[in-house]
Backbone as numpy.savetxt, mean C-alpha at the origin, in Angstrom:
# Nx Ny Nz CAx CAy CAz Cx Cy Cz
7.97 8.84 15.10 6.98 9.50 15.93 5.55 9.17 15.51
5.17 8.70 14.15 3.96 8.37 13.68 3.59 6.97 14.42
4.74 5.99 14.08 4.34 4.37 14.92 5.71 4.58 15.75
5.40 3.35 16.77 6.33 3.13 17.45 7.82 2.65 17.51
7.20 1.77 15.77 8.80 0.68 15.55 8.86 1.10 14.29
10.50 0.29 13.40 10.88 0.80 12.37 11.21 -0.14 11.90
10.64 -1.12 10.82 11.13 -2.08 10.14 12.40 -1.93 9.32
12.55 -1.00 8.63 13.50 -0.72 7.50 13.96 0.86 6.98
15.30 1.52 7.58 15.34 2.67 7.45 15.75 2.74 5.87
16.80 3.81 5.64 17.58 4.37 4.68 18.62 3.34 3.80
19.54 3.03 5.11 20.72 2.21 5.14 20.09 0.97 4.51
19.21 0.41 5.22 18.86 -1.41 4.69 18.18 -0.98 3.50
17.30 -0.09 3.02 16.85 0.06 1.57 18.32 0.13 0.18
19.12 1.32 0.95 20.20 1.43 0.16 21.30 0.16 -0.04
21.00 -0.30 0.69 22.33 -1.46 0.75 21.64 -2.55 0.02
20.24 -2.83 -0.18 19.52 -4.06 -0.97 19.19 -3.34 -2.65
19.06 -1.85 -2.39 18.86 -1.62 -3.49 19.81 -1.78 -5.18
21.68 -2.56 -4.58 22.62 -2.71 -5.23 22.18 -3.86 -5.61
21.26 -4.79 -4.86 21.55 -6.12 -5.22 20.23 -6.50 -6.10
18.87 -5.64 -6.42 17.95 -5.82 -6.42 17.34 -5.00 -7.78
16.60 -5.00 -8.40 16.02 -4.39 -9.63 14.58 -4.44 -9.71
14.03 -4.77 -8.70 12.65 -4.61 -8.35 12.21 -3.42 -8.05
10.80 -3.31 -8.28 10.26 -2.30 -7.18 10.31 -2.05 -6.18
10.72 -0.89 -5.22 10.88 -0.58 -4.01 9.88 0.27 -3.93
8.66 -0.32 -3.02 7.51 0.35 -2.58 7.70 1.01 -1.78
8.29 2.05 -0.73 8.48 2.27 0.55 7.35 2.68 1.19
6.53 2.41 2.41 5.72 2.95 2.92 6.12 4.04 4.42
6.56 5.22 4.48 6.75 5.54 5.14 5.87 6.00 6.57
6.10 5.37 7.66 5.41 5.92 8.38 6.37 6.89 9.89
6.21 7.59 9.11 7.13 8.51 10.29 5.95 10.31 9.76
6.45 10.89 11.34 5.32 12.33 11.40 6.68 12.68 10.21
5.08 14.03 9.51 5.91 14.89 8.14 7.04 13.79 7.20
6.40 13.26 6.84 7.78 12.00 5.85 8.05 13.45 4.69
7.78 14.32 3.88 8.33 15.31 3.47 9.92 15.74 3.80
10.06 15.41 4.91 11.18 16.15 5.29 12.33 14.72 4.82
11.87 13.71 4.35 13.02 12.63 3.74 12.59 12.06 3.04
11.63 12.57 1.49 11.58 12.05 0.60 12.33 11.85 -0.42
13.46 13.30 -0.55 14.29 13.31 -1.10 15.61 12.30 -1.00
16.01 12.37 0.43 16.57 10.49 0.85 16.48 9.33 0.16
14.77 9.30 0.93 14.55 7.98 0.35 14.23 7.49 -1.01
14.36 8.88 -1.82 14.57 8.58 -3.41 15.87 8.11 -3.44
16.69 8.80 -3.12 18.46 8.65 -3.00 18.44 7.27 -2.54
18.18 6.54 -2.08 18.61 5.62 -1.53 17.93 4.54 -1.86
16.81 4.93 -3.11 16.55 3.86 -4.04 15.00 3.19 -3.94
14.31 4.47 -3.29 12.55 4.23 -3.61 11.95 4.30 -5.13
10.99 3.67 -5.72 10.70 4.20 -6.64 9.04 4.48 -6.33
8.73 3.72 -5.22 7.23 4.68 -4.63 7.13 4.69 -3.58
6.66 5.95 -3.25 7.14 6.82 -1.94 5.51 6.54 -1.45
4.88 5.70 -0.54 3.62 6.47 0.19 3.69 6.59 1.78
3.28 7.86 1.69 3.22 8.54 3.12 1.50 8.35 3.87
1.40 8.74 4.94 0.04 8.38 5.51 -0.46 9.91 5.58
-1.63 9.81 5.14 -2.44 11.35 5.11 -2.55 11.76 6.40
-2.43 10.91 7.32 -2.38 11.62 9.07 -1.08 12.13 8.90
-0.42 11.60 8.55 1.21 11.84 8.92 1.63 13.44 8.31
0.89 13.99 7.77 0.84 14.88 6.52 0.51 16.51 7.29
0.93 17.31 7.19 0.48 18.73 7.66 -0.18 19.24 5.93
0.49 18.98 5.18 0.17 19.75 4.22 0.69 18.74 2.74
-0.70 17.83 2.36 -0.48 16.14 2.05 0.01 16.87 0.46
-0.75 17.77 -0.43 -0.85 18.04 -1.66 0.64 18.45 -1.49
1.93 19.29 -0.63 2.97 19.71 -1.08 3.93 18.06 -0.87
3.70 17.41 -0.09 4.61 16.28 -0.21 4.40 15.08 -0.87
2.72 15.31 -1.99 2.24 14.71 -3.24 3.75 15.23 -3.72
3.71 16.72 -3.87 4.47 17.32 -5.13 6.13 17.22 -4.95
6.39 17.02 -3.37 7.95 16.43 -3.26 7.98 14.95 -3.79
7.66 14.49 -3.65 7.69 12.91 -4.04 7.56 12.84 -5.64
6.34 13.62 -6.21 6.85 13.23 -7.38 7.93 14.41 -8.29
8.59 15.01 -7.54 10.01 16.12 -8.31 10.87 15.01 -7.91
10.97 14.27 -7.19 12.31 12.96 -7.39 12.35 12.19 -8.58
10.82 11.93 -9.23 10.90 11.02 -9.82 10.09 9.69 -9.45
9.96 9.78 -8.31 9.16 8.34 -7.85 7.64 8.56 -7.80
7.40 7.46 -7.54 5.51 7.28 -7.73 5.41 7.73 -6.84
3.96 8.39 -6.82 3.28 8.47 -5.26 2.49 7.76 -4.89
2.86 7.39 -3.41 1.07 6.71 -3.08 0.77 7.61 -1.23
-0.03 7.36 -0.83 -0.78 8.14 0.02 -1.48 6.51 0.77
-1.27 6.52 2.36 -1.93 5.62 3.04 -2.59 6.16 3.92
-3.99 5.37 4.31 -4.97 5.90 4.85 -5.32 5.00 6.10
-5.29 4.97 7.74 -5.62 4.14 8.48 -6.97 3.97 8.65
-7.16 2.89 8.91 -8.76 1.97 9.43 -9.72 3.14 9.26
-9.60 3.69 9.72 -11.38 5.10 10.35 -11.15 6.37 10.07
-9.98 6.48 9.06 -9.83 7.90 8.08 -10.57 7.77 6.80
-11.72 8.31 6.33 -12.40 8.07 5.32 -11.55 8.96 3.94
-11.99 7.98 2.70 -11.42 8.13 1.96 -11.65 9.35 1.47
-13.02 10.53 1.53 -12.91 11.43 1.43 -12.06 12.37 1.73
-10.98 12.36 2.57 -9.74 13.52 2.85 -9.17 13.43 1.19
-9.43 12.13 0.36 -8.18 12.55 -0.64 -8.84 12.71 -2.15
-10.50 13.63 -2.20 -10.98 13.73 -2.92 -9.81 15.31 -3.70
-9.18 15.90 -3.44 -8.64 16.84 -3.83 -7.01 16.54 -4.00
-6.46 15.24 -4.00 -5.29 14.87 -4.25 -5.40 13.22 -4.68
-6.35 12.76 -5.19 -6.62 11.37 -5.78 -5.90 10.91 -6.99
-6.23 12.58 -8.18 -5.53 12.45 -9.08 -4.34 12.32 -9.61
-3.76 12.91 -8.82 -2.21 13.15 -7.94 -0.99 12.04 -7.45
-2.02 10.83 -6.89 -1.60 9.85 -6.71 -1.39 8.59 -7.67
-0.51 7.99 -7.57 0.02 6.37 -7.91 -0.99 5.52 -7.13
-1.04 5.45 -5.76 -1.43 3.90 -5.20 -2.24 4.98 -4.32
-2.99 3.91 -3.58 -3.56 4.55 -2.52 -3.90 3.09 -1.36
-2.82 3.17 -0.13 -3.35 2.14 0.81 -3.64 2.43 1.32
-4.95 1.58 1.69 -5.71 1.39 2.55 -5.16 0.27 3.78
-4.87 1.06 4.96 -4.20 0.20 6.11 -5.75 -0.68 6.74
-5.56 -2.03 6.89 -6.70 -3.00 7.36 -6.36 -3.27 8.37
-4.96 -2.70 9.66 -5.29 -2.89 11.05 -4.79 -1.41 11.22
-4.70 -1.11 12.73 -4.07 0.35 13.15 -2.60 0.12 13.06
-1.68 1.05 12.28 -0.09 1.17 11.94 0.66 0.90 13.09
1.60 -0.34 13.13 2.53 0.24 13.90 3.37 -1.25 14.46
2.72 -2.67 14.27 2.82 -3.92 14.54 2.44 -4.78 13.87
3.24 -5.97 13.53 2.69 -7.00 12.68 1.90 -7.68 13.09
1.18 -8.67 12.57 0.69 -9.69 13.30 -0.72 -8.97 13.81
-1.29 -8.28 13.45 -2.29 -7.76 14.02 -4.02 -8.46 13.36
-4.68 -7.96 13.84 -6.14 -8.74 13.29 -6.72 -7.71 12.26
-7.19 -8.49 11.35 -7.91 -7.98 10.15 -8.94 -7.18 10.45
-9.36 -5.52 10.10 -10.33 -4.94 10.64 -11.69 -5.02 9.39
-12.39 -5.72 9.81 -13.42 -5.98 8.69 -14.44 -5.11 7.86
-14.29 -4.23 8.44 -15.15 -2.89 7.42 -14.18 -1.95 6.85
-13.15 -2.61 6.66 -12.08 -1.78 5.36 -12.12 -2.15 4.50
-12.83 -3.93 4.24 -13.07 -4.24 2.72 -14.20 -3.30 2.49
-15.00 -2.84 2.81 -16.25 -1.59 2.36 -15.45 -0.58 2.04
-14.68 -0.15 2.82 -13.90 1.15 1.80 -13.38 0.89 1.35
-12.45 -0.31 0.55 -11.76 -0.45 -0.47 -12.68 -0.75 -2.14
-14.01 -1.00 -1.39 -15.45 -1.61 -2.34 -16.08 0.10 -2.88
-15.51 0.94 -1.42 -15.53 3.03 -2.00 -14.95 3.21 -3.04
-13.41 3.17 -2.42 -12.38 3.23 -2.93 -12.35 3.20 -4.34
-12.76 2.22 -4.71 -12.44 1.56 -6.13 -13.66 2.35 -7.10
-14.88 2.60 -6.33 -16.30 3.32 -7.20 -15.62 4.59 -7.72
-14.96 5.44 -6.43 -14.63 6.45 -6.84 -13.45 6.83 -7.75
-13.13 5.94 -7.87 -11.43 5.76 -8.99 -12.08 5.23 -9.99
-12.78 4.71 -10.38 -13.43 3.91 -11.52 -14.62 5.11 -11.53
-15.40 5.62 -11.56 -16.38 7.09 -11.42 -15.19 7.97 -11.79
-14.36 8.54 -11.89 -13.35 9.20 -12.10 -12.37 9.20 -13.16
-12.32 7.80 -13.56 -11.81 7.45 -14.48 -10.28 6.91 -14.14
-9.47 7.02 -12.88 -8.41 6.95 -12.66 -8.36 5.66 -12.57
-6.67 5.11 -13.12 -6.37 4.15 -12.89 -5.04 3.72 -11.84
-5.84 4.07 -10.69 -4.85 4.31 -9.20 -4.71 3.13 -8.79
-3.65 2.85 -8.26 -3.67 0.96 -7.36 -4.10 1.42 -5.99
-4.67 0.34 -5.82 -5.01 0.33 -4.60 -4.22 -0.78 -3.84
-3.67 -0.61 -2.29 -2.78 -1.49 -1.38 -3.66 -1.88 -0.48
-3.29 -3.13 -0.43 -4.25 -3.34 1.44 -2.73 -3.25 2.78
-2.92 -3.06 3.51 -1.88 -3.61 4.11 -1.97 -3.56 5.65
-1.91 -5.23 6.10 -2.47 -5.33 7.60 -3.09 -6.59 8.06
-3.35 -7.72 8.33 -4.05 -8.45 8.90 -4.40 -9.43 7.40
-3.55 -9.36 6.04 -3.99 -10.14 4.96 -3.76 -11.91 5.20
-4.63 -12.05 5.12 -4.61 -13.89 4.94 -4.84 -14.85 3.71
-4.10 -15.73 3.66 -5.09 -16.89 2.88 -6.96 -16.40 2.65
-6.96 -16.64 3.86 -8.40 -16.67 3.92 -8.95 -15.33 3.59
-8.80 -14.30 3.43 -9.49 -12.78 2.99 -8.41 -12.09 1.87
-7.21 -12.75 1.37 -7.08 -12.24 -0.13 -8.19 -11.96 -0.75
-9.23 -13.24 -1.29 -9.44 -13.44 -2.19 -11.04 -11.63 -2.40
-11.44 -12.13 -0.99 -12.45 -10.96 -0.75 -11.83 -9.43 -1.05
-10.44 -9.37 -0.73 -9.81 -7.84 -0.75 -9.67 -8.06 -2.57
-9.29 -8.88 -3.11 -8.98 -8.65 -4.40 -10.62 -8.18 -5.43
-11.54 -9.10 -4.81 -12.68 -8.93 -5.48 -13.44 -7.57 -4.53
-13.11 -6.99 -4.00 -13.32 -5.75 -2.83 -12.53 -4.56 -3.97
-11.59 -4.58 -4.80 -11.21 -3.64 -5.76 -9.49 -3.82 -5.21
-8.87 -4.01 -4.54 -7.65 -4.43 -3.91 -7.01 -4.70 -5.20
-5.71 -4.42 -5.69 -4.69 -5.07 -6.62 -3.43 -5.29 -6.16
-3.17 -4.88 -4.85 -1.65 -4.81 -4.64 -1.76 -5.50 -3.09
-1.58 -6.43 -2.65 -1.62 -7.34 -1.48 -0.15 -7.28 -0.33
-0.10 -6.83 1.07 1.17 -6.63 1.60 0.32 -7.97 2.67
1.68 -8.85 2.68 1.24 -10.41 3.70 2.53 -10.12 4.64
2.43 -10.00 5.47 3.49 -9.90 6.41 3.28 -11.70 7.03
2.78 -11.56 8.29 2.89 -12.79 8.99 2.13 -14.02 8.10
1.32 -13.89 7.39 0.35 -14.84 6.67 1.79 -15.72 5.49
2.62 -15.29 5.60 3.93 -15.26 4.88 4.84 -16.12 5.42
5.29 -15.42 6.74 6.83 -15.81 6.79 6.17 -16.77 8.62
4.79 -16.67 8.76 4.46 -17.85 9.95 4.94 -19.44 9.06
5.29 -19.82 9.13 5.28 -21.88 9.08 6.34 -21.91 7.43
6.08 -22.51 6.52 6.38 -22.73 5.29 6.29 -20.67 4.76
7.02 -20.56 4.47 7.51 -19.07 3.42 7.12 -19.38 2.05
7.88 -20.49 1.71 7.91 -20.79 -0.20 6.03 -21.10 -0.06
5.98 -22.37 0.56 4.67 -22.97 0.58 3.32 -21.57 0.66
3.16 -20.64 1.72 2.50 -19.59 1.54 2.32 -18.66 0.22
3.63 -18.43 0.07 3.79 -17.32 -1.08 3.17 -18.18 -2.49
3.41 -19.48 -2.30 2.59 -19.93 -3.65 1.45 -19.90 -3.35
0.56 -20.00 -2.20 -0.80 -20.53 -2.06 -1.04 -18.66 -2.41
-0.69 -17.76 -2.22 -0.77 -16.12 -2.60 -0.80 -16.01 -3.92
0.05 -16.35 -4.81 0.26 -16.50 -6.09 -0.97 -17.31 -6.59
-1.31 -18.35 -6.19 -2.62 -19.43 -6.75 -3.84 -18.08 -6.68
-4.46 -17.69 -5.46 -5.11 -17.15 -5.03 -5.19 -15.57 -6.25
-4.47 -15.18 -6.42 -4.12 -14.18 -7.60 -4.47 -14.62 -8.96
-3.80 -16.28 -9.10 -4.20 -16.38 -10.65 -5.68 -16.80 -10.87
-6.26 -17.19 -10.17 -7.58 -17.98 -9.73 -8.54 -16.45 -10.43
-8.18 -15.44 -9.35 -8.57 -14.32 -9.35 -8.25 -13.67 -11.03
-7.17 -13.65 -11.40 -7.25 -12.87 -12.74 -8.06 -13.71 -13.84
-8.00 -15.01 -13.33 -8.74 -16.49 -14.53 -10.02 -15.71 -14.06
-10.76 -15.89 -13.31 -12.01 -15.14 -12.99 -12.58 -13.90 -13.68
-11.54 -13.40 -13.20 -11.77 -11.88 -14.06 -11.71 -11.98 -15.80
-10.90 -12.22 -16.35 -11.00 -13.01 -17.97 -11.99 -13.60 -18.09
-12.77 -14.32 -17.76 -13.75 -15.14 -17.25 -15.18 -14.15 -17.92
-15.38 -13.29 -16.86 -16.09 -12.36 -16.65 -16.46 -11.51 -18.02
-15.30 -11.07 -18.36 -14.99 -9.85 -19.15 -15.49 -10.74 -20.41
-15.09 -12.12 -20.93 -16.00 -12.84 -22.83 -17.18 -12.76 -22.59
């Protein structure tokens, strides 16, 4: 009821989660995700983020998510300012920031979300927290590198990915990352 389509329920998390030992980020976007956090722990999340629209009451399904055990993170669309989560920041694991409107891949990069992720990051760093931040939406080759130096650490590539060459992309993602942490080392002597 939150978006229209459903990439990946219960069943396909649970059935990969036998074969897999990775992190399972889940981003849920369905109205009140509270009411199946407990599930989607069961079935093999280890971070649960829900969308603060999606939320009647965001601080009690902070506090369901983390009585499972799993991380929390909290996602925020395009033109919800990051102020709603000055009273549950601390609370959180991750915090994405969605860079098109939820609900379709393939969509276009909305360009004044690298400014709130450039917020984002003042106020977590002013705070002292060491929260991840997600982008997720419209990521390319071409605007990694700005979202990473924008305060960004956690990158979701949907089509920038699996359009033309898969292996070939995911390395030019990986380059683009190490470039970025060599930089940052760089910086810091």
């Amino acid at each position: 009821m939150f978006v229209p389509s459903i990439s990946f329920g219960m069943p396909v998390i649970s059935s990969i989660r036998k074969c897999s030992d990775q992190i399972f980020d889940v981003h849920m976007m369905v109205q009140e995700p509270g009411r199946y956090v407990e599930d989607m722990r069961k079935a093999g999340a280890d971070l649960i983020c829900v969308h603060q629209e999606a939320c009647i009451h965001l601080d009690r399904t902070i506090g369901q998510i983390r009585e499972t055990g799993a991380k929390a993170g909290v996602a925020l669309n395009p033109a919800t300012p990051i102020s709603v989560l000055d009273c549950v920041l601390d609370q959180v694991d991750m915090v994405l920031v969605m860079s098109v409107n939820p609900g379709f891949g393939g969509q276009k990069f909305i360009p004044y979300t690298i400014e709130k992720i450039r917020s984002l990051k003042r106020v977590l760093d002013e705070r002292g927290l060491k929260t991840h931040i997600q982008v997720d939406g419209g990521v390319t080759l071409e605007n990694a590198g700005a979202l990473l130096g924008a305060g960004a650490d956690i990158l979701v590539a949907g089509s920038a990915v699996f359009k033309g060459d898969a292996a070939a992309n995911t390395r030019a993602f990986l380059e683009i990352f190490k470039d970025y942490e060599t930089k940052c080392e760089a910086e810091r002597l």
